[in-house]
Backbone as a chain_set.jsonl record, in Angstrom:
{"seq": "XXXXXXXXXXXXXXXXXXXXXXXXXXXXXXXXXXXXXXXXXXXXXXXXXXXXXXXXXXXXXXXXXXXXXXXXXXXXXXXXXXXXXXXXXXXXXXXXXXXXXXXXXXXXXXXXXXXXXXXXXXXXXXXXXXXXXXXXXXXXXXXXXXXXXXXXXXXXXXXXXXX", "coords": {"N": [[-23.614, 0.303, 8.265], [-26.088, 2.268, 10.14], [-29.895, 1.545, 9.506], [-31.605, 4.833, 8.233], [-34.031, 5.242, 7.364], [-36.349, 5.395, 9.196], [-35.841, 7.995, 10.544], [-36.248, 10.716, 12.075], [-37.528, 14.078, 11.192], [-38.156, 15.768, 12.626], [-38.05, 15.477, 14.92], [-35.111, 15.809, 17.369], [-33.135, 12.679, 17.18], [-30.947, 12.007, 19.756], [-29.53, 9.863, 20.725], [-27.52, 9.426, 18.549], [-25.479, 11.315, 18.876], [-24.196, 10.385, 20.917], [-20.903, 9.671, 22.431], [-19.559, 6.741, 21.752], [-16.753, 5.327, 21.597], [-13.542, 5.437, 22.703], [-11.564, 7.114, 21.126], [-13.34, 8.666, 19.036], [-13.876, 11.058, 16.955], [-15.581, 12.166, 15.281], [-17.925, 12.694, 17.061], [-17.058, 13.806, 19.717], [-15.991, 16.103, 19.035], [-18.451, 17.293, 18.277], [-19.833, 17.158, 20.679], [-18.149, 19.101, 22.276], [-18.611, 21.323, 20.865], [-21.836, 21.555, 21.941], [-20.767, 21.561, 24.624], [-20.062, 23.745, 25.286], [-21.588, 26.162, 24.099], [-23.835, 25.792, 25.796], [-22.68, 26.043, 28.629], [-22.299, 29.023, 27.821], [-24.418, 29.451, 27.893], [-25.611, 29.455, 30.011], [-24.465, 30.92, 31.906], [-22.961, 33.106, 34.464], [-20.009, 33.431, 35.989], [-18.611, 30.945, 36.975], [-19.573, 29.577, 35.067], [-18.357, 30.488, 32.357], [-15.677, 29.914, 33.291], [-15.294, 28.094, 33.524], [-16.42, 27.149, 30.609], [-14.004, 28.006, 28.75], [-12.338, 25.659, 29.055], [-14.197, 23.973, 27.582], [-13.579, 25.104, 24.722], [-10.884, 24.566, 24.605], [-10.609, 21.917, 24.197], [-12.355, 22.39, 21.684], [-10.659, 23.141, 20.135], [-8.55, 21.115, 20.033], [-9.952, 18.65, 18.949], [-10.982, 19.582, 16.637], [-8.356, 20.434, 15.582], [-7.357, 17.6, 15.387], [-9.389, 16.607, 13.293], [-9.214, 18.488, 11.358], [-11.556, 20.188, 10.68], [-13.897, 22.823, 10.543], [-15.658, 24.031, 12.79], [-17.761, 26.382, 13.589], [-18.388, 27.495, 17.038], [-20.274, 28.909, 17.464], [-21.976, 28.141, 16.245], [-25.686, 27.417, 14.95], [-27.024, 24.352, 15.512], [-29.202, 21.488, 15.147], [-30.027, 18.936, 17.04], [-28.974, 15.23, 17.24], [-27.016, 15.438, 15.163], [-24.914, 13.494, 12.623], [-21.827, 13.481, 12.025], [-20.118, 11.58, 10.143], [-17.544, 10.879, 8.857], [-15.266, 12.642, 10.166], [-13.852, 14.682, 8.834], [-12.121, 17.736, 7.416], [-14.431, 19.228, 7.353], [-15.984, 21.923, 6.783], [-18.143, 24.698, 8.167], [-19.699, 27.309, 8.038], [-20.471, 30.186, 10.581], [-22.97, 31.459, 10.136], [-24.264, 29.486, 9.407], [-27.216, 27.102, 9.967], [-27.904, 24.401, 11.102], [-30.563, 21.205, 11.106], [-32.262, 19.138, 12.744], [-31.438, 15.793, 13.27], [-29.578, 15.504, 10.938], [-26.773, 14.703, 8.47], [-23.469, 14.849, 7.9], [-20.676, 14.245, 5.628], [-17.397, 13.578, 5.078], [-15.078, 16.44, 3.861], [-17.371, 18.147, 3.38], [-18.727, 21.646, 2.329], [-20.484, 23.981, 3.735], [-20.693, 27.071, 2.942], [-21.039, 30.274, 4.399], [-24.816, 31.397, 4.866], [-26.208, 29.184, 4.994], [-29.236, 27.114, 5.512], [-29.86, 23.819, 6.668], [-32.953, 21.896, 6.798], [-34.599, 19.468, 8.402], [-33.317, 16.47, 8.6], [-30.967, 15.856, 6.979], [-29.132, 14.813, 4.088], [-25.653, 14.866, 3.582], [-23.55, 14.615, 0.894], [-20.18, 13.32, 0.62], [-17.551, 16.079, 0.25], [-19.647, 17.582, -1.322], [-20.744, 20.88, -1.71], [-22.375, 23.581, -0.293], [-23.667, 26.819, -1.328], [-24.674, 29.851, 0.47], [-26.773, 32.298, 0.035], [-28.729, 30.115, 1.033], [-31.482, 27.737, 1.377], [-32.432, 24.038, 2.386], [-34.58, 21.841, 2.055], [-36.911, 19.932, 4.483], [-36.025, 15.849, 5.005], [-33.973, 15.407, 2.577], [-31.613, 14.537, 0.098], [-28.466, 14.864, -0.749], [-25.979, 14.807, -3.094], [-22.689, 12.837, -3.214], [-19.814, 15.352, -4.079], [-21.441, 17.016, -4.957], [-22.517, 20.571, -5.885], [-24.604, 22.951, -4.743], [-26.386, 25.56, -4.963], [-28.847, 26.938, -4.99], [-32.008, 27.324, -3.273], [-33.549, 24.2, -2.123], [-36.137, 22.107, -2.652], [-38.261, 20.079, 0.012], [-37.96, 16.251, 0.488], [-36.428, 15.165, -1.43], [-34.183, 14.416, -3.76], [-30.604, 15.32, -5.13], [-28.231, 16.044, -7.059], [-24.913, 16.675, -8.689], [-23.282, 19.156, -10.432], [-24.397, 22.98, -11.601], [-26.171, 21.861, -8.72], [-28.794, 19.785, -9.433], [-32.655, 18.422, -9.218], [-32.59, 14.551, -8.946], [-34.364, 12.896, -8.403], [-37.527, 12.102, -7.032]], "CA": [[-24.212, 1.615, 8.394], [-27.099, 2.201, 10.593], [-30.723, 2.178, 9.037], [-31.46, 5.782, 8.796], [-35.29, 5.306, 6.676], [-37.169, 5.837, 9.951], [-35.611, 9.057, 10.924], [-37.553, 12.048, 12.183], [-37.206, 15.57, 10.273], [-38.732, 17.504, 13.548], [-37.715, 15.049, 16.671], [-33.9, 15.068, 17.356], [-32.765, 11.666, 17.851], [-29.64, 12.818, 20.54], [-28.317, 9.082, 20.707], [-27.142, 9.638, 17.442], [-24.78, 11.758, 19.309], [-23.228, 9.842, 21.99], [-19.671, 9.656, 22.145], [-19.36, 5.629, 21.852], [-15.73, 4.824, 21.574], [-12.132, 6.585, 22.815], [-11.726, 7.811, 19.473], [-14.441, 9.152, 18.674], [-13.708, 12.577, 16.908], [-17.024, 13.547, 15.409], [-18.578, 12.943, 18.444], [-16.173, 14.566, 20.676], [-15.926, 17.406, 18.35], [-19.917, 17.983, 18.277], [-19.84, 17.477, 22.444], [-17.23, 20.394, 23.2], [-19.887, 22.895, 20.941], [-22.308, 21.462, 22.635], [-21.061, 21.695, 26.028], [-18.998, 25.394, 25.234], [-22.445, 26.624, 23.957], [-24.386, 25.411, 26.98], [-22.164, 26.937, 29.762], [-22.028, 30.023, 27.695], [-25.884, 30.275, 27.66], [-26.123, 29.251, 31.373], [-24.045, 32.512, 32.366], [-22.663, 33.304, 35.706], [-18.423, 33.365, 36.468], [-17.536, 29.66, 36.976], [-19.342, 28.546, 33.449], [-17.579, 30.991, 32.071], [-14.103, 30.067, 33.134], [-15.801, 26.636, 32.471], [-16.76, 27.269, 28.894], [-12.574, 27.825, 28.147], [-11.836, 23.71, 28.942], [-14.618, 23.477, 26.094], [-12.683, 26.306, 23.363], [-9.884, 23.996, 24.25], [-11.417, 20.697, 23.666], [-12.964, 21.678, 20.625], [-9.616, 23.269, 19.11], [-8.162, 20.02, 19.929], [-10.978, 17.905, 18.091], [-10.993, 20.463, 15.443], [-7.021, 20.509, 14.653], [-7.913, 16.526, 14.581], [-10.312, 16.661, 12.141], [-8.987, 19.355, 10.192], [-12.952, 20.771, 9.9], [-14.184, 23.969, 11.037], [-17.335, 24.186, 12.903], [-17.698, 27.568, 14.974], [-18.598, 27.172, 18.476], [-21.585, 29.449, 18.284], [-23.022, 27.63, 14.671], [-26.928, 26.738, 15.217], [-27.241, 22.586, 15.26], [-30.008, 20.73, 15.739], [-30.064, 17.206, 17.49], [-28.78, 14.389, 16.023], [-26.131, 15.302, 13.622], [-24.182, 12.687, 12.923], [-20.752, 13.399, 11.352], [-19.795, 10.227, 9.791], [-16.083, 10.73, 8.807], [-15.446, 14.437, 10.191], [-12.74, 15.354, 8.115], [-12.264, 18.93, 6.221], [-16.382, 20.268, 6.981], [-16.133, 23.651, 7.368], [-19.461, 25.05, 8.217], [-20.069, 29.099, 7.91], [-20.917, 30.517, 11.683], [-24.27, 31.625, 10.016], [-25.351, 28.223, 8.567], [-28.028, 26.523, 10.726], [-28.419, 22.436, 10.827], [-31.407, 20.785, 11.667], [-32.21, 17.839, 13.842], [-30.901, 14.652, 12.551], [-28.574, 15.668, 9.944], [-25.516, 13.172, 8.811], [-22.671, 15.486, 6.843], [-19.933, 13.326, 5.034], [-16.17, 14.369, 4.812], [-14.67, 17.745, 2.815], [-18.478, 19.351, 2.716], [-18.624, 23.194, 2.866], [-21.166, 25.046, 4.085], [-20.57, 28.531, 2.807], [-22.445, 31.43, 4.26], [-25.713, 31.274, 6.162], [-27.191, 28.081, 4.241], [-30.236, 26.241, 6.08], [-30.664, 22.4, 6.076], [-33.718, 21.25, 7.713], [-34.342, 18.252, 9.091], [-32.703, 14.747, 8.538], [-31.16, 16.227, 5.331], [-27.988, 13.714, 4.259], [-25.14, 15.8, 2.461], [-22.843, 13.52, 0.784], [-19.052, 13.641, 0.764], [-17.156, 16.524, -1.016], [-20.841, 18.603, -1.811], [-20.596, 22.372, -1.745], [-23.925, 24.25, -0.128], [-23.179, 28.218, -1.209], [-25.454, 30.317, 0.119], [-28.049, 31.984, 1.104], [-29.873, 29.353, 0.788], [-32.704, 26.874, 2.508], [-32.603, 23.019, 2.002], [-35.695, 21.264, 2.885], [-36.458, 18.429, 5.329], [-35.825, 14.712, 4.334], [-33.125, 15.943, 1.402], [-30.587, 13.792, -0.024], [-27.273, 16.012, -1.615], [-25.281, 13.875, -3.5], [-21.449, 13.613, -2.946], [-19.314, 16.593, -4.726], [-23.046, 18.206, -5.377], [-22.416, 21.697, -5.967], [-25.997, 23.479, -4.202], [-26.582, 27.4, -5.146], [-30.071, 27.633, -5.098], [-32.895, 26.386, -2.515], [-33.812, 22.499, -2.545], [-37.123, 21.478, -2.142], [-38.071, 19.153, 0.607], [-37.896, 15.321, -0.38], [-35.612, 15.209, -3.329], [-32.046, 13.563, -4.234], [-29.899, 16.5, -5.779], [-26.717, 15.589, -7.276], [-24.097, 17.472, -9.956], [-22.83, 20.662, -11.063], [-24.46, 22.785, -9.987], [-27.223, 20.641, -7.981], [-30.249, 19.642, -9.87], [-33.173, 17.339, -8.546], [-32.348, 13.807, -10.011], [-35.579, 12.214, -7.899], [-38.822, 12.868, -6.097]], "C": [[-25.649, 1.452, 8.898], [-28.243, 2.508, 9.452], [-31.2, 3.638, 9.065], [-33.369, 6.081, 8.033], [-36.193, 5.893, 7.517], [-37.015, 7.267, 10.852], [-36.547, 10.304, 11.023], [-36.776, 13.368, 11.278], [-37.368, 16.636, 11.024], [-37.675, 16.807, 14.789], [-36.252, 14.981, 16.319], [-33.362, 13.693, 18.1], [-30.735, 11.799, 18.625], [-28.874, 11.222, 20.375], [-27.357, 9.145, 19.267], [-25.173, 10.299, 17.895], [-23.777, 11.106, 20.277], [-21.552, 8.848, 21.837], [-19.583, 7.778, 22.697], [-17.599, 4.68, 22.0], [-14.315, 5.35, 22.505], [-11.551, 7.045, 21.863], [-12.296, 7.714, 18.55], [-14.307, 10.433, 17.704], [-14.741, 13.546, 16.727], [-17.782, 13.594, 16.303], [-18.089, 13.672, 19.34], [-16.445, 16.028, 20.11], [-17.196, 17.883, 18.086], [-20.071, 18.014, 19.958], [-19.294, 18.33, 22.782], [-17.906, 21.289, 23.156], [-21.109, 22.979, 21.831], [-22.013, 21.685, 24.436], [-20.557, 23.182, 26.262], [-20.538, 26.389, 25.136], [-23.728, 26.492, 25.447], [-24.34, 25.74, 28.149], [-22.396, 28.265, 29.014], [-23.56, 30.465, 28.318], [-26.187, 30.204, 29.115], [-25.893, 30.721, 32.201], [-23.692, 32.227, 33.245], [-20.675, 32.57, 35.519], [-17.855, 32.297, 35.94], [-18.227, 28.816, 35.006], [-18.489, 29.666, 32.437], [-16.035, 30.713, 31.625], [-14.125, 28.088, 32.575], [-15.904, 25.596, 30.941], [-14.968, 27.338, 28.112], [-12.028, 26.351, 28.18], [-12.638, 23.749, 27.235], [-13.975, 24.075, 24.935], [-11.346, 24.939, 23.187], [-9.567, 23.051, 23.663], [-11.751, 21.067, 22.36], [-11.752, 22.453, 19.778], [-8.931, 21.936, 19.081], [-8.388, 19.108, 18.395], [-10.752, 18.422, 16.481], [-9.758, 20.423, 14.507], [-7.307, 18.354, 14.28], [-8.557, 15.835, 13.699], [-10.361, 17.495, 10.947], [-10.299, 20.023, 9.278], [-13.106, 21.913, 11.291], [-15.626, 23.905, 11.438], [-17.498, 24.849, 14.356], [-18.586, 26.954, 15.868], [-20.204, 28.049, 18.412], [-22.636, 28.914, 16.936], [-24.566, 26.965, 15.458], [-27.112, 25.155, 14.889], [-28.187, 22.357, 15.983], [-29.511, 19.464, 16.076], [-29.929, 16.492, 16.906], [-28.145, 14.263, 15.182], [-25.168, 14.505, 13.883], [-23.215, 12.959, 11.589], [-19.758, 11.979, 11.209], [-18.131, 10.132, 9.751], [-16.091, 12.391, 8.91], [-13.789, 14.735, 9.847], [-12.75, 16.475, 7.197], [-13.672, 19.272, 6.599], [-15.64, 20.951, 7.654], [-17.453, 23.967, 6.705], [-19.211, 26.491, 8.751], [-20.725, 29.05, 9.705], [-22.462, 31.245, 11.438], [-25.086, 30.537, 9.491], [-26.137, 27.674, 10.209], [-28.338, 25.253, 10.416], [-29.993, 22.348, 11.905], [-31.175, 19.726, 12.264], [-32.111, 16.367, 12.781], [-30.261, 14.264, 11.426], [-27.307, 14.628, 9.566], [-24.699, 14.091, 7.522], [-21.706, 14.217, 6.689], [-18.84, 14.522, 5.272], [-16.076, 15.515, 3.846], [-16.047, 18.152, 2.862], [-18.364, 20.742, 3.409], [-19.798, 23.8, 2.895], [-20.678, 26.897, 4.031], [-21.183, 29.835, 2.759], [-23.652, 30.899, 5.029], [-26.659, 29.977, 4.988], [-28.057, 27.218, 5.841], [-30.572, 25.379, 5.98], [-31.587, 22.224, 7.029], [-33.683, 20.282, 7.854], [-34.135, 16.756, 8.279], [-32.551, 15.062, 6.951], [-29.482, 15.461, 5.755], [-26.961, 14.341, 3.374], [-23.861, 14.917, 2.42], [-21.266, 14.127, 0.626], [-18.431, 14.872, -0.48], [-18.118, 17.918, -1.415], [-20.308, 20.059, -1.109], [-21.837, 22.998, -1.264], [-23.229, 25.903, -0.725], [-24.412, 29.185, -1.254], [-25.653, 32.111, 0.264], [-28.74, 31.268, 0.213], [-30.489, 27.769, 1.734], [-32.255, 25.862, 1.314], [-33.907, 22.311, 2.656], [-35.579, 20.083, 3.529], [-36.237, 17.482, 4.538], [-34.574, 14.6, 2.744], [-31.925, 14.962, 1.546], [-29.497, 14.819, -1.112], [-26.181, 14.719, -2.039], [-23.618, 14.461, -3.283], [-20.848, 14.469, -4.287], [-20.642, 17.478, -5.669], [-22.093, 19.788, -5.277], [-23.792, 23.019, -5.35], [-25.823, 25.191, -4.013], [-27.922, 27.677, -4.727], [-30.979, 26.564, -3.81], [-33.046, 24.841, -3.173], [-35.575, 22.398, -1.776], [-36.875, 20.451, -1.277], [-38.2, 17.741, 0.217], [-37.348, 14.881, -1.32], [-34.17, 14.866, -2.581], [-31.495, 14.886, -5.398], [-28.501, 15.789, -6.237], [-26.176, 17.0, -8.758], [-23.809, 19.248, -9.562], [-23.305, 21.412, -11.994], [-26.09, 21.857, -10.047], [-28.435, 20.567, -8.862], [-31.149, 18.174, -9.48], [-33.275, 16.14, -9.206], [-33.557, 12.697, -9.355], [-36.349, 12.803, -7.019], [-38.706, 12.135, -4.784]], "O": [[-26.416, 0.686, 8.315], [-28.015, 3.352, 8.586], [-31.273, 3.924, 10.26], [-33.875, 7.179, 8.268], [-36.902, 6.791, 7.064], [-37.853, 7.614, 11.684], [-37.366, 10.721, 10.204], [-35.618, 13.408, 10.862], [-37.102, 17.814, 10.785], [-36.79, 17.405, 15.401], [-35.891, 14.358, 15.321], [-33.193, 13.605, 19.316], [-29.669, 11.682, 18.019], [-27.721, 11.225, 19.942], [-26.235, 8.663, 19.418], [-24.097, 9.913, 17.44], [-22.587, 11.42, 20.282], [-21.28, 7.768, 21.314], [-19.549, 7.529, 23.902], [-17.475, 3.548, 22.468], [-14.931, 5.95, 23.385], [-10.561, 7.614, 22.323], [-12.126, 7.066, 17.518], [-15.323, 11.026, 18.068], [-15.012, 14.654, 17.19], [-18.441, 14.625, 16.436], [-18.945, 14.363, 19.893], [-17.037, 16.917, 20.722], [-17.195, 19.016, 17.605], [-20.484, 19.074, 20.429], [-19.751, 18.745, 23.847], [-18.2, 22.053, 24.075], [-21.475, 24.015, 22.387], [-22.879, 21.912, 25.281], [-20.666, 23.719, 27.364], [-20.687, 27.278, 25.975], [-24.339, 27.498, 25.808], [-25.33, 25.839, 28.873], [-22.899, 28.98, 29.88], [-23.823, 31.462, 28.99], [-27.093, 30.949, 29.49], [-26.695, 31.397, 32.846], [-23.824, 31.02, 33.449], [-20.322, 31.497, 35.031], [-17.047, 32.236, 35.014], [-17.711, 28.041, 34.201], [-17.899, 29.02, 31.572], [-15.386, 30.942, 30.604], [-13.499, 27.32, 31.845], [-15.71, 24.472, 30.479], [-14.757, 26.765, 27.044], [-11.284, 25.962, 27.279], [-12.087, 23.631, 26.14], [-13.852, 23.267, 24.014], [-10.948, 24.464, 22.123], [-8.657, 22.95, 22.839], [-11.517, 20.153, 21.57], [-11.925, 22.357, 18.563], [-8.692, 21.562, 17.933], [-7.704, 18.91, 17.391], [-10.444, 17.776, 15.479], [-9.775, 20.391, 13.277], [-7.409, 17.904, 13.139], [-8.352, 14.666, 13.369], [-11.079, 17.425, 9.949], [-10.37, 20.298, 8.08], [-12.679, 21.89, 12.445], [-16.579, 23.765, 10.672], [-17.452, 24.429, 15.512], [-19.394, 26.071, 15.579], [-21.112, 27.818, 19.211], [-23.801, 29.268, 16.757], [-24.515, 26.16, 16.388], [-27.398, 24.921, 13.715], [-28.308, 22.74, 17.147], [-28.609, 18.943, 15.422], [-30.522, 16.536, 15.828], [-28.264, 13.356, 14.358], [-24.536, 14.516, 14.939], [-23.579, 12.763, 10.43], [-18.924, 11.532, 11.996], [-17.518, 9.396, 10.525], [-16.633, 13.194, 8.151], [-12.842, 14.944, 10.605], [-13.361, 16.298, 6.144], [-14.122, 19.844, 5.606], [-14.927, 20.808, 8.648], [-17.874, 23.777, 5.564], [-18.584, 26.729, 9.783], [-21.349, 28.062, 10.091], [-23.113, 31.574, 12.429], [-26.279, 30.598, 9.194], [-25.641, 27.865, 11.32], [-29.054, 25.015, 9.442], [-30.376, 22.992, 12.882], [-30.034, 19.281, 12.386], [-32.719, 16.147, 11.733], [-30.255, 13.136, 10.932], [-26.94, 13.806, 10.406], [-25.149, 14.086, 6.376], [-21.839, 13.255, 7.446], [-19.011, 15.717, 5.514], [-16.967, 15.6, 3.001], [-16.056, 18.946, 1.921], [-18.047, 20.988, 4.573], [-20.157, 24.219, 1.795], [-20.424, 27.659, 4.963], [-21.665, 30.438, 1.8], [-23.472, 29.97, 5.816], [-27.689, 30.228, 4.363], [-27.512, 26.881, 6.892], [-31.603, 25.296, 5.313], [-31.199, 22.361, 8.189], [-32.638, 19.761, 7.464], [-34.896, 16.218, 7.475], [-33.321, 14.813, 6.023], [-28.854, 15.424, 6.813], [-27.358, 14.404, 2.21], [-23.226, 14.535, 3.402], [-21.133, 15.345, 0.514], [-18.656, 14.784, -1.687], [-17.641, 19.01, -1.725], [-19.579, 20.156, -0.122], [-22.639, 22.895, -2.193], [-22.049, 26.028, -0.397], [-25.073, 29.444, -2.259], [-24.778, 32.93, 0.545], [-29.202, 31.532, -0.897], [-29.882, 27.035, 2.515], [-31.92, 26.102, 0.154], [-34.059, 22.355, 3.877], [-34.647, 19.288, 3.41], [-36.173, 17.775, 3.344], [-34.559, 13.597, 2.03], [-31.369, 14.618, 2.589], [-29.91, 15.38, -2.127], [-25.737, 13.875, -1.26], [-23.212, 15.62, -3.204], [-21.341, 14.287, -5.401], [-20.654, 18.234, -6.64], [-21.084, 19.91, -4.583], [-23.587, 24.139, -5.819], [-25.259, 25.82, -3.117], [-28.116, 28.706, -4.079], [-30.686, 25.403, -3.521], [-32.763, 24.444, -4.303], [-35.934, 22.609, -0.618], [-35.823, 19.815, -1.337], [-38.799, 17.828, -0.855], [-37.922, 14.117, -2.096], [-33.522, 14.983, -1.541], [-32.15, 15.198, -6.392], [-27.898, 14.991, -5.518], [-26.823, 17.811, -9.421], [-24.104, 20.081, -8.705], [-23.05, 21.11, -13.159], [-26.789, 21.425, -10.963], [-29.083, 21.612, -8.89], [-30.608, 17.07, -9.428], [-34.012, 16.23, -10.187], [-33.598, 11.6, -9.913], [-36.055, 13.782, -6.334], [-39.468, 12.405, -3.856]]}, "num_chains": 1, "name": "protein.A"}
């Protein structure tokens, strides 16, 4: 597992992103939103009829991964879906830049992680609610309420178990 200590919380580090293998899924499956979202915003006819290869691509990815992550969800740079199995992420949640979700986590509702926040396998966000930068969520965390930035959260539901 890559070092991840020197990670930024503002800058997105994009290689993070790059589809390295031929089965790849969370990469693939963060490139289709990315490229579906991209033609959409460009506008004009051909990205348009353009932007349907990507819908198709990322239902593909998506029935492969058996995780939900709408096409128009706000992501910052950098998220790196480690084993993308089961996340389903709410079409109002917003990721920040350099994020790393784990398998089964749910984003439910318009929850906010900022930057280079690490949400471990299993964890629950339910919000509305803000996570701050640098944030560690422990796996099957349960998270109702805001998180300060800096802090390790773990349990049911989430309470801060370090500074």
């Amino acid at each position: 597992m890559p070092d991840d200590s020197n990670v930024s919380a503002q800058t997105p580090d994009w290689s993070r992103e790059h589809v390295q293998h031929f089965w790849d899924p969370g990469r693939k499956l963060l490139r289709s939103v990315r490229r579906y979202q991209s033609l959409r915003s460009s506008g004009g006819l051909v990205a348009r009829i353009a932007s349907k290869y990507w819908v198709l691509n990322h239902w593909f990815w998506s029935l492969v991964t058996q995780s939900e992550i709408h096409l128009s969800t706000q992501i910052g740079g950098g998220l790196r879906l480690t084993h993308p199995t089961g996340i389903i992420i709410h079409p109002d949640a917003q990721i920040g830049p350099n994020c790393m979700i784990f398998q089964q986590v749910t984003l439910a509702g318009p929850v906010i992680l900022g930057g280079h926040v690490d949400v471990g396998a299993g964890a629950k966000l339910i919000g509305p609610l803000t996570v701050g930068d640098d944030v560690v969520i422990g796996a099957n965390a349960v998270v109702t309420k805001d998180v300060p930035p800096s802090v390790t959260v773990a349990g049911i539901p989430a309470k801060v178990i370090s500074d």
